[in-house]
C-alpha positions as CSV (number, residue, x, y, z in Angstrom):
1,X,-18.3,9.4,16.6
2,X,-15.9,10.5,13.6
3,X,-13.1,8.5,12.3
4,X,-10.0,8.3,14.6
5,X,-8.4,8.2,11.2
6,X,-9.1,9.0,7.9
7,X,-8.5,7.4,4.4
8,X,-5.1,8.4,3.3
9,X,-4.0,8.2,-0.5
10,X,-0.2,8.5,-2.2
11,X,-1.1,11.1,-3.7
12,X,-3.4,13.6,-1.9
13,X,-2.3,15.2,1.9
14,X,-5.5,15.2,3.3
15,X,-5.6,17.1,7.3
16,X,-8.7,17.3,9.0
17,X,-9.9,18.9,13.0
18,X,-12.7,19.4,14.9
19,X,-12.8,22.5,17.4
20,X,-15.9,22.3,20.1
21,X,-17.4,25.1,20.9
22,X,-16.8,24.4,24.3
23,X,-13.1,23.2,25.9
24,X,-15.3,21.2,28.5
25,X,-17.2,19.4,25.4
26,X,-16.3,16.2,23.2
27,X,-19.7,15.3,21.5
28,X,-20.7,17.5,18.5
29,X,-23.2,17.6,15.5
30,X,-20.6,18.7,12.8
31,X,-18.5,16.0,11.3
32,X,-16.5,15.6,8.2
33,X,-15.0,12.0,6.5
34,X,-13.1,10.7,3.9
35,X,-14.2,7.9,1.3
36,X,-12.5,6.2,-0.6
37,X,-13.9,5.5,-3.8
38,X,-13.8,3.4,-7.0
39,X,-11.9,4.6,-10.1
40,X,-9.2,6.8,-8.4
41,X,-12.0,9.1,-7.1
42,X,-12.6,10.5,-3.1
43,X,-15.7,11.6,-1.5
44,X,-14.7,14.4,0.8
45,X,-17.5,15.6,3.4
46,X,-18.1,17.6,5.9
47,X,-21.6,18.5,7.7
48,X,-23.4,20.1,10.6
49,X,-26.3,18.6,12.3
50,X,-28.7,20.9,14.2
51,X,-28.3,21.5,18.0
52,X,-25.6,19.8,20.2
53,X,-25.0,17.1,22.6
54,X,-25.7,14.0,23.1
55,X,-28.3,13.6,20.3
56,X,-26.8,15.7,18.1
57,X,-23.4,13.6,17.8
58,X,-26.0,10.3,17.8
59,X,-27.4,12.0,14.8
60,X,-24.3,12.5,12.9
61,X,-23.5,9.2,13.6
62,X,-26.2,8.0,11.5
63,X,-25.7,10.0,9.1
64,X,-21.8,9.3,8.4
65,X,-22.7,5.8,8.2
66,X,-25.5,6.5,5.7
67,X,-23.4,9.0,3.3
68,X,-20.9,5.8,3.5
69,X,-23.3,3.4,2.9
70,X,-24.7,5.4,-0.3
71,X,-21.6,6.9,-1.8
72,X,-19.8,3.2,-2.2
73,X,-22.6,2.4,-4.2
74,X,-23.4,5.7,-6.3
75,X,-21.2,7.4,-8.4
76,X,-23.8,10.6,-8.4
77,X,-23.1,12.8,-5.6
78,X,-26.1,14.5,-6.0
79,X,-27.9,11.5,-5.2
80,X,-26.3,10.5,-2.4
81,X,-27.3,13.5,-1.1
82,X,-30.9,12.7,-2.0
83,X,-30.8,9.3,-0.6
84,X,-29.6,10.5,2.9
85,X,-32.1,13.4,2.7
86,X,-34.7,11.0,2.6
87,X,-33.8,8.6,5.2
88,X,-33.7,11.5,7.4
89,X,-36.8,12.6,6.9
90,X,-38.1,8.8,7.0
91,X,-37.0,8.4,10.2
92,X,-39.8,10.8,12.6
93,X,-37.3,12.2,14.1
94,X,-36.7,16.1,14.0
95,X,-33.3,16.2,12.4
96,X,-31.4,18.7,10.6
97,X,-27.8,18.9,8.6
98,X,-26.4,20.9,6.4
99,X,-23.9,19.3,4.7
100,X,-21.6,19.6,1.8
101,X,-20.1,16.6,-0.4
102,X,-17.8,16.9,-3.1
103,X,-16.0,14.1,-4.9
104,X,-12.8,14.4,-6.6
105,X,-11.2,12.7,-9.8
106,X,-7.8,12.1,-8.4
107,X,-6.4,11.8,-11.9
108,X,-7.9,14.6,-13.7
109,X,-8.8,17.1,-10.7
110,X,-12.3,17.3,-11.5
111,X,-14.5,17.8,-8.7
112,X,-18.8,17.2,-8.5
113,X,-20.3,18.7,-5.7
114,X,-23.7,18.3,-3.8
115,X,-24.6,20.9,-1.5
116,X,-26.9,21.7,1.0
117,X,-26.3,24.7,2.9
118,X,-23.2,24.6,3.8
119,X,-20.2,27.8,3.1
120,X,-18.6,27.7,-0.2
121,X,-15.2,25.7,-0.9
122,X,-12.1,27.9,-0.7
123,X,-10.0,27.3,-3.0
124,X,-6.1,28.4,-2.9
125,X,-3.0,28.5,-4.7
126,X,0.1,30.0,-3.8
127,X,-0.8,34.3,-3.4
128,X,-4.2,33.7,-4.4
129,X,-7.9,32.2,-3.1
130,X,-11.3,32.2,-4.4
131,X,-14.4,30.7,-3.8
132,X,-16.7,28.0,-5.2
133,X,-20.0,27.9,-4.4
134,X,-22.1,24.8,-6.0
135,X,-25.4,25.4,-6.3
136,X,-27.2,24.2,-3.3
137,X,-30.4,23.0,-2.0
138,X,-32.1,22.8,1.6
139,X,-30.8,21.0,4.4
140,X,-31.0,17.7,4.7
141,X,-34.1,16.3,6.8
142,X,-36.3,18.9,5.6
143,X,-37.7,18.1,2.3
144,X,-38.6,14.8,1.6
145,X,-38.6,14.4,-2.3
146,X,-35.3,17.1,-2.8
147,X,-32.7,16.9,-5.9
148,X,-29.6,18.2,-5.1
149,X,-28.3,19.8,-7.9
150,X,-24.2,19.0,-9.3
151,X,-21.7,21.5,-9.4
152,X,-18.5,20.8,-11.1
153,X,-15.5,22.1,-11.6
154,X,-11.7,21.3,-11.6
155,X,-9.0,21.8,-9.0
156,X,-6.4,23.8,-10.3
157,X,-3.0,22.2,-10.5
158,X,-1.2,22.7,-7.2
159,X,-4.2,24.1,-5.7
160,X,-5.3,23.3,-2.6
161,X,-9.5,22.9,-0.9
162,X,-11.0,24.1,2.2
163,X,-14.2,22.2,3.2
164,X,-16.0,23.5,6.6
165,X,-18.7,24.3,8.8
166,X,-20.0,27.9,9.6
167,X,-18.6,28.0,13.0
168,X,-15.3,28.5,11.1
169,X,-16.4,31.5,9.2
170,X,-19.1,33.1,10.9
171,X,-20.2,34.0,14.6
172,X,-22.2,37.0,15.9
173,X,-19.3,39.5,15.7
174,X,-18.0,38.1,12.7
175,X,-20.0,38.1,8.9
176,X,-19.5,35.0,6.9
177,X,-17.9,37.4,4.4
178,X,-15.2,38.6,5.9
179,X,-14.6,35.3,7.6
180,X,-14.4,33.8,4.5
181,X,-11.7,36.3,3.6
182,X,-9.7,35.6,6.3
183,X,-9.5,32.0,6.3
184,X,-8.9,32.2,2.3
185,X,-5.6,34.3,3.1
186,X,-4.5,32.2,5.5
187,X,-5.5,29.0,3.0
188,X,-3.3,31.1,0.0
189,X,0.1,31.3,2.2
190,X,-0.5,28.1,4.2
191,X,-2.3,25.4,1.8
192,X,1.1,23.7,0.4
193,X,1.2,22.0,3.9
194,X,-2.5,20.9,4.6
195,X,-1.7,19.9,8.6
196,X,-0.2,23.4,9.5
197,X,-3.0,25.1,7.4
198,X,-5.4,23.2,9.3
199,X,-3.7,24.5,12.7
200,X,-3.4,28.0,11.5
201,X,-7.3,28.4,10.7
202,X,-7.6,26.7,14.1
203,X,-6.2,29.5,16.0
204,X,-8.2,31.7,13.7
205,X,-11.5,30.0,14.8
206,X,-13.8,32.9,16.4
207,X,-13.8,33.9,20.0
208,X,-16.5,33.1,22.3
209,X,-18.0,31.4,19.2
210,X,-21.2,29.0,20.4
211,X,-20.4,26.8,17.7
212,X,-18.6,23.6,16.9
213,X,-15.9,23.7,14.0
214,X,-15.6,21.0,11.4
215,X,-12.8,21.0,8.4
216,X,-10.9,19.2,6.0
217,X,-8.6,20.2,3.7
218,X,-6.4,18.6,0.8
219,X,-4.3,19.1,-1.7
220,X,-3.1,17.0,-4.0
221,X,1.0,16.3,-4.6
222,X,3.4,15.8,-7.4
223,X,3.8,11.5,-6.9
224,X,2.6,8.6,-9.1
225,X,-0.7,7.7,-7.8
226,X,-1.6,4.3,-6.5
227,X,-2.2,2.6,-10.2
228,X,0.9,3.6,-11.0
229,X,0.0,6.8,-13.6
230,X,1.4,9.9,-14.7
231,X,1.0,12.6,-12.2
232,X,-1.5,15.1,-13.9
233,X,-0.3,18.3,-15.3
């Protein structure tokens, strides 16, 4: 149910991983995906739907194909965000996501972000991390008629993102805080290489945890980008 393989851009290293909660299990309600977007932009995601199994992995489904469905045709990630919200609630069906979507200017590093419940973005650069945390709303599936609120700000030079789920930062013997801190110290020496930071917070990920993991991460590299412009300072 997510992409064997995501969009992949000149100028970007983009690694993403799921984690079960279980070794035994390969269906999940967290998901994350890559969209490719007009204007040199990228719709980055990643989301947790309520429950497991089966019909939470049929439910994610649906919603990935929504988010794509909306975000190729709206520039506004704040409404895409609404849209899906209220097919979700549209549907009957007792269904719930957080989710977190953030799309980035690839030429100018601006990001907008729509959130709904999910942790804060880490950002890192070499030494250092910090967080973001774009103003959010409820989960999606709850509140028919919700606005999601834009965040934005810009992606420092050489800096690199962490989008995930809570099982990466949080279990019942570990606070969200001081799982945040420990994942944004490993994102501060590890983010230049996206695919070994991504394995590092991996081995991080909490024992006994009874959640699934979901995470993306990117950073964007000194190249031309696809249209053929000046890398940005």
């Amino acid at each position: 149910m997510l992409p064997r393989q995501v969009a992949s851009f000149p100028d970007m290293a983009i690694a993403t991983k799921y984690l079960p909660s279980r070794a035994d299990w390969r269906i999940c309600g967290d998901f994350y995906d890559v969209i490719e977007l007009p204007d040199n932009r990228v719709g980055l995601l990643v989301g947790d739907v309520q429950g497991h199994g089966v019909e939470a992995a049929a439910a994610m489904g649906q919603i990935r194909v929504a988010f794509r469905a909306y975000a190729t045709n709206q520039s506004d990630p704040g409404v895409v965000l609404g849209e899906t919200n209220r097919l979700l609630t549209e549907t009957g069906e007792i269904v719930f996501a957080t989710c977190g979507y953030l799309v980035l200017d690839r030429q100018t590093g601006v990001m907008q972000a729509a959130w709904a419940g999910q942790p804060p973005v880490v950002l890192a650069t070499k030494g250092s991390y910090e967080f973001w945390e774009p103003e959010t709303g409820p989960p999606l599936g709850v509140l028919p008629d919700t606005e999601y609120a834009v965040s934005t700000r810009s992606l420092p030079p050489g800096g690199a993102l962490l989008l995930c789920s809570d099982g990466l930062v949080e279990s019942s013997d570990l606070p969200m805080a001081d799982g945040l801190a420990l994942v944004g110290e490993a994102l501060a020496e590890h983010g230049e290489d996206p695919e070994a930071a991504a394995d590092i917070l991996a081995e991080m990920a909490p024992a006994g945890r009874g959640d699934d993991i979901a995470l993306l991460i990117t950073r964007m590299t000194d190249v031309e980008d696809a249209d053929g412009d000046e890398p940005r300072d």
